[in-house]
N, C-alpha and C positions, 0 to 999 in steps of 0.2 A: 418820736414825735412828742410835743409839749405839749398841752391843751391849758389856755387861758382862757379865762372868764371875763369878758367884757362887762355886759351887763347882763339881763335876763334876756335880751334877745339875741344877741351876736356872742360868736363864739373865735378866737383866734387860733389855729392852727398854724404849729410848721412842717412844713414837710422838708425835709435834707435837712442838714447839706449833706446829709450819707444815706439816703432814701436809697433803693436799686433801683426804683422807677423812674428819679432825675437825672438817670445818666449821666452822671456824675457829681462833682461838688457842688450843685446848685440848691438854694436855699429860696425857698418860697412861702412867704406868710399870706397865707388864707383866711378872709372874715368868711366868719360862715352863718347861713341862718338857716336852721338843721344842718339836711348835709346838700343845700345851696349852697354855690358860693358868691357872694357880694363883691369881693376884692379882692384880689391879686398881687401880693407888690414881692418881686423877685430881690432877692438879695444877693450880688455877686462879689466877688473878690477873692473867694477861699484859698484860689492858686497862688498867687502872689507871685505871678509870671516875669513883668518886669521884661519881655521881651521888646517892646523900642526904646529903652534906655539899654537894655543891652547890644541893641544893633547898632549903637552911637560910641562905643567904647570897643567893638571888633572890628577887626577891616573886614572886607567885602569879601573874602574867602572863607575866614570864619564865620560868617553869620549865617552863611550857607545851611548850617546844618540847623540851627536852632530855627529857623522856617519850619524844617518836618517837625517840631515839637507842638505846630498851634493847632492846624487840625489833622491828628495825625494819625488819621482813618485813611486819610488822600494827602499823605506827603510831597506827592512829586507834585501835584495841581498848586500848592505852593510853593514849592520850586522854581515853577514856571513861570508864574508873575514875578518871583524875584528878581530870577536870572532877569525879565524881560526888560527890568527896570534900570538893572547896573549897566544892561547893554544899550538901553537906550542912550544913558551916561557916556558912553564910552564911543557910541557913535558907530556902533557896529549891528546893529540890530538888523541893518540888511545883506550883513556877511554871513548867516550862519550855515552853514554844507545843507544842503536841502533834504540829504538822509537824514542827518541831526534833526530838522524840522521834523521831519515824519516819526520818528523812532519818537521823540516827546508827543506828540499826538497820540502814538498807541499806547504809548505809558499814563497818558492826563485820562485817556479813555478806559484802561482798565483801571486807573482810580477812582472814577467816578462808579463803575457800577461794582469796586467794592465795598466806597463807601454807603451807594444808596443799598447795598446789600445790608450790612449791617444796622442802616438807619431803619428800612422797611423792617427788617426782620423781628430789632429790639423791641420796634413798635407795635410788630404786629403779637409778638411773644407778651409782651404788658396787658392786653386786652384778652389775653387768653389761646394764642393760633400760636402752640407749641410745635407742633409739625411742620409747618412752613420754617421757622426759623434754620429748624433742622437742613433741610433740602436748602435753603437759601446758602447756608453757612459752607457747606458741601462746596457750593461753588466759589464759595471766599478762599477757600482752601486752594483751589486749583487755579488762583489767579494769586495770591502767593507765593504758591510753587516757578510758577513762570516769572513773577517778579524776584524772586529771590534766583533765580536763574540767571539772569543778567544783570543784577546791580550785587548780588550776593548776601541781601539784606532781605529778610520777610515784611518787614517795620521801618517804618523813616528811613527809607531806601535814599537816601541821599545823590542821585544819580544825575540830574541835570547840571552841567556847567556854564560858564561863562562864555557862549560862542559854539557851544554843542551840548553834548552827553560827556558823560565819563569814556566810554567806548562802546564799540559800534555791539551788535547783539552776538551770542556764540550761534554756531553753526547750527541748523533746525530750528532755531526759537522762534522764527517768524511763522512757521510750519506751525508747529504746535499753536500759536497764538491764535490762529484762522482757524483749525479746525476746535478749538474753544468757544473762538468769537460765533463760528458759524452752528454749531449745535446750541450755544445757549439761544442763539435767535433764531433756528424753526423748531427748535424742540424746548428744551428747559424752560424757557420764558413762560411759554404755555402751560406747562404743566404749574409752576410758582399761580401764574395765575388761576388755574384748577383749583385750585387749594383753598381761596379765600376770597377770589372776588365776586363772588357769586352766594358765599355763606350768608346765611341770614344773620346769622348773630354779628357776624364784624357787620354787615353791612348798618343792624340796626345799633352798634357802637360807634359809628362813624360816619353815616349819613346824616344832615343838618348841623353834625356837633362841630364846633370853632368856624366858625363861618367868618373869611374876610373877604369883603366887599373892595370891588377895586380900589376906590376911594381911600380906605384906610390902605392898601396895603401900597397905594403909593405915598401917601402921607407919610409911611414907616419908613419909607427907602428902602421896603422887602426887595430882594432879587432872589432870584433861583427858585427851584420848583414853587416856593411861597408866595412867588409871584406871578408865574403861570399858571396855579392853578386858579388862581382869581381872575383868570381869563384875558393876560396880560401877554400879548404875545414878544417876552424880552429875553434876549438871548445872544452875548456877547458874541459867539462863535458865527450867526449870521446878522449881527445887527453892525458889529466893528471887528469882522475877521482878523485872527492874529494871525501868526505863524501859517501852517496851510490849511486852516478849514475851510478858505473859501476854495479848496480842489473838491471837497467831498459833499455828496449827496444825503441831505440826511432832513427828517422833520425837526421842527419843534411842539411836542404837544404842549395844549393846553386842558384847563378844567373849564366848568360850568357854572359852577356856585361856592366853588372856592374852600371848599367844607371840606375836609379829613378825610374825606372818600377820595375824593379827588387830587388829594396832593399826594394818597399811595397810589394813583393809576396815573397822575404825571410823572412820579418817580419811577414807577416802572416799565412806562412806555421812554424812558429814558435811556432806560439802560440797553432796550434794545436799538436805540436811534445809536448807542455805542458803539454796539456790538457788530452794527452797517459801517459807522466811521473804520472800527479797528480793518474790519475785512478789506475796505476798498481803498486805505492808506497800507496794508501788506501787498496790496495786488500793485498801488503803480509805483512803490517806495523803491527809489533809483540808489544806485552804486556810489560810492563816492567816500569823502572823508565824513566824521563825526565830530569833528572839532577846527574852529579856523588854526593856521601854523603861527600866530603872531606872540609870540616865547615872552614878550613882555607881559600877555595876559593869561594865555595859558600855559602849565607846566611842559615845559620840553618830554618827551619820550621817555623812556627812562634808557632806552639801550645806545642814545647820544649822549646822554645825560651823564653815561659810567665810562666814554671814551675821550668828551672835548669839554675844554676846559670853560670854554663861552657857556653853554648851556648849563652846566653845574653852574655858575653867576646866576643865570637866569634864577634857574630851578630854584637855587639858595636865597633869591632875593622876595620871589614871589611866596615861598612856603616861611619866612620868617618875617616878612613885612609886607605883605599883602602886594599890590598894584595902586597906584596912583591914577586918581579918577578924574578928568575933568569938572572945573567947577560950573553948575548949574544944577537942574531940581527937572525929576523925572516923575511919573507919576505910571503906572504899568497893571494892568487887571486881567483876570482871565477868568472864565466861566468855571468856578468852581464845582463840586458837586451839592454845597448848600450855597452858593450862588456865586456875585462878584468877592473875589478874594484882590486886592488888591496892595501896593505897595507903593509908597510915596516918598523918593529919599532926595535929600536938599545934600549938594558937593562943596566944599570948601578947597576941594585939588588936593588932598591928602589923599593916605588910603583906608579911611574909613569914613562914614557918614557924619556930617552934620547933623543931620535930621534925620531921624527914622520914624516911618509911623504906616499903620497898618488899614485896609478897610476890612474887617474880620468878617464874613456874613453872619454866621452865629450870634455874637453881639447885635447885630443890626437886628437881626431877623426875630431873638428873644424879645424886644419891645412886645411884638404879639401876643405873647401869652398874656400878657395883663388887660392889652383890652377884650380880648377873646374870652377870658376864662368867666366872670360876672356873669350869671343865668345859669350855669350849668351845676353837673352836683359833682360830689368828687370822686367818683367812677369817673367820670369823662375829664377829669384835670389829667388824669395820667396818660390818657389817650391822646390829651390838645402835646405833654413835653414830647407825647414821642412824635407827633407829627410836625413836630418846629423843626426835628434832628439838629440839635445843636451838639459841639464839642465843646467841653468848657477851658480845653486850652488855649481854644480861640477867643472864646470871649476875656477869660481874665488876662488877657496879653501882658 
């Protein structure tokens, strides 16, 4: 941290861009009067990401993977809007095997509660609730282990495709998935929330502090918990069903007063509205393929692939120069775990993008910290970054 002297009354601080408590590379210049702070103004760039001019220079297979690099707590959740996008392109967005549907539903769903796992947790760890983090992280762990079980990746599990999944799940993983889903919601939930929502101390760190009023936080274009908790009832999954969540039964919480209390009990009343999704998409997830058969988009088998000469063509044509995409302009979103993530790509009928370009929620959703932060002192700045959760791969795209 720098400390500059304005005049005799204000004082400028920076915090980051390698703070612990900014979760990541972000850089925030504070006026202060003591230790008030007056202003706010976030300074981003540090990543030099460059991901939609990289999505205009790959074709549509390789772009694939650099999606898990932006928020890449919940990879597959951006996967999802990708894929959703190139298949609207391609005109297929209503072929996809209805296993395939389902299997990305319990994948978008253990991504969401492990990235609110680590947003709640980092946040609740900055303000002092070492223990919860613990117990929280515990269950990051064993939703890992299950995604690393089926895509073979713990990290930017790369697993959704063009018209499905990579392939369908190994033998018991659905098993295992349920009785996960089903103990974190009558039991671990409860206990997480044991731990701190009821403390005095977080409560008196995070009750009243960052307060947005609906008003502002549609002004922002907030979505996702940032926006429910401002008593916003909005929610992609039941407001413009994608894939199959209009089969499953589930709430939408909201908040009260929109304050930092509130957006860790919309996040964590979240994760159990998942934990309902994952269980009742294992119970009626039907038989069938994981991928459409159409060898022009997706890679042939491999054990056709090593006997007939057509499908090595295929194979060879799709892994060295991608697939050729209808010309027109798609637009495709999906309920992130920090909110709408979405994907906008413009077809010239080649096989890579004209146009790429991202709605990141992160980016959207950091506007808040500058009007929020003004009146508070700088104990509670660290407690407003960790309740924004943002990723700053997403923001500096």
């Amino acid at each position: 941290m720098e400390v500059i002297t304005k005049d005799e009354n204000y004082v400028e601080l920076n915090v980051g861009p390698q703070h612990p408590a900014t979760h990541g590379v972000l850089r925030v210049v504070l006026t202060l009067d003591g230790e008030k702070i007056v202003k706010a103004k976030c300074k981003i760039g540090y990543l030099h990401r460059g991901t939609e001019k990289l999505g205009e220079e790959k074709n549509y297979y390789q772009m694939l993977i650099y999606t898990d690099r932006l928020d890449y707590l919940a990879p597959l959740s951006n996967n999802f809007a990708y894929v959703r996008a190139v298949e609207k392109l391609l005109g297929i967005e209503n072929k996809i095997p209805k296993r395939a549907e389902y299997l990305r539903v319990i994948l978008a769903e253990l991504s969401r509660i492990a990235s609110h796992i680590v947003g709640i947790g980092t946040h609740v760890m900055d303000i002092g609730a070492w223990t919860f983090f613990l117990h929280a992280f515990r269950e990051r762990e064993k939703i890992y282990d299950l995604l690393e079980e089926i895509s073979g990746q713990r990290m930017n599990n790369t697993f959704f495709r063009f018209g499905g999944v990579a392939a369908d799940c190994p033998d018991g993983w659905l098993d295992k998935v349920y009785k996960w889903a089903d103990e974190f919601e009558k039991k671990v939930w409860s206990e997480l929330m044991d731990l701190v929502a009821e403390n005095p101390i977080f409560k008196e760190r995070t009750i009243g502090i960052g307060i947005i009023p609906k008003e502002l936080a549609i002004n922002l274009s907030l979505t996702g918990p940032l926006l429910r908790a401002s008593g916003i009832k909005k929610d992609l999954r039941k407001d413009s069903p994608y894939s199959v969540y209009s089969e499953f039964n589930f709430e939408v919480p909201i908040g009260k007063n929109g304050d930092t209390y509130d957006r860790f009990l919309v996040r964590m009343e979240e994760m159990r509205q998942s934990a309902r999704i994952i269980k009742q998409a294992i119970e009626r997830i039907p038989d069938g393929d994981v991928l459409i058969d159409d060898y022009k988009i997706v890679p042939p088998p491999k054990k056709i692939v090593y006997s007939q000469i057509e499908y090595l063509i295929h194979h060879f044509k799709i892994m060295s120069e991608g697939f050729l995409v209808p010309e027109g302009e798609a637009y495709a979103s999906v309920e992130g775990p920090k909110g709408e993530i979405g994907f906008y790509i413009v077809s010239d009928g080649s096989s890579k993008p004209y146009r790429f370009r991202i709605r990141p929620p992160s980016f959207i959703n950091l506007q808040a910290l500058e009007e929020i932060a003004p009146g508070h002192l700088i104990a509670d700045f660290i407690a407003l970054i960790g309740t924004i959760d943002i990723v700053l791969g997403e923001v500096d795209r």
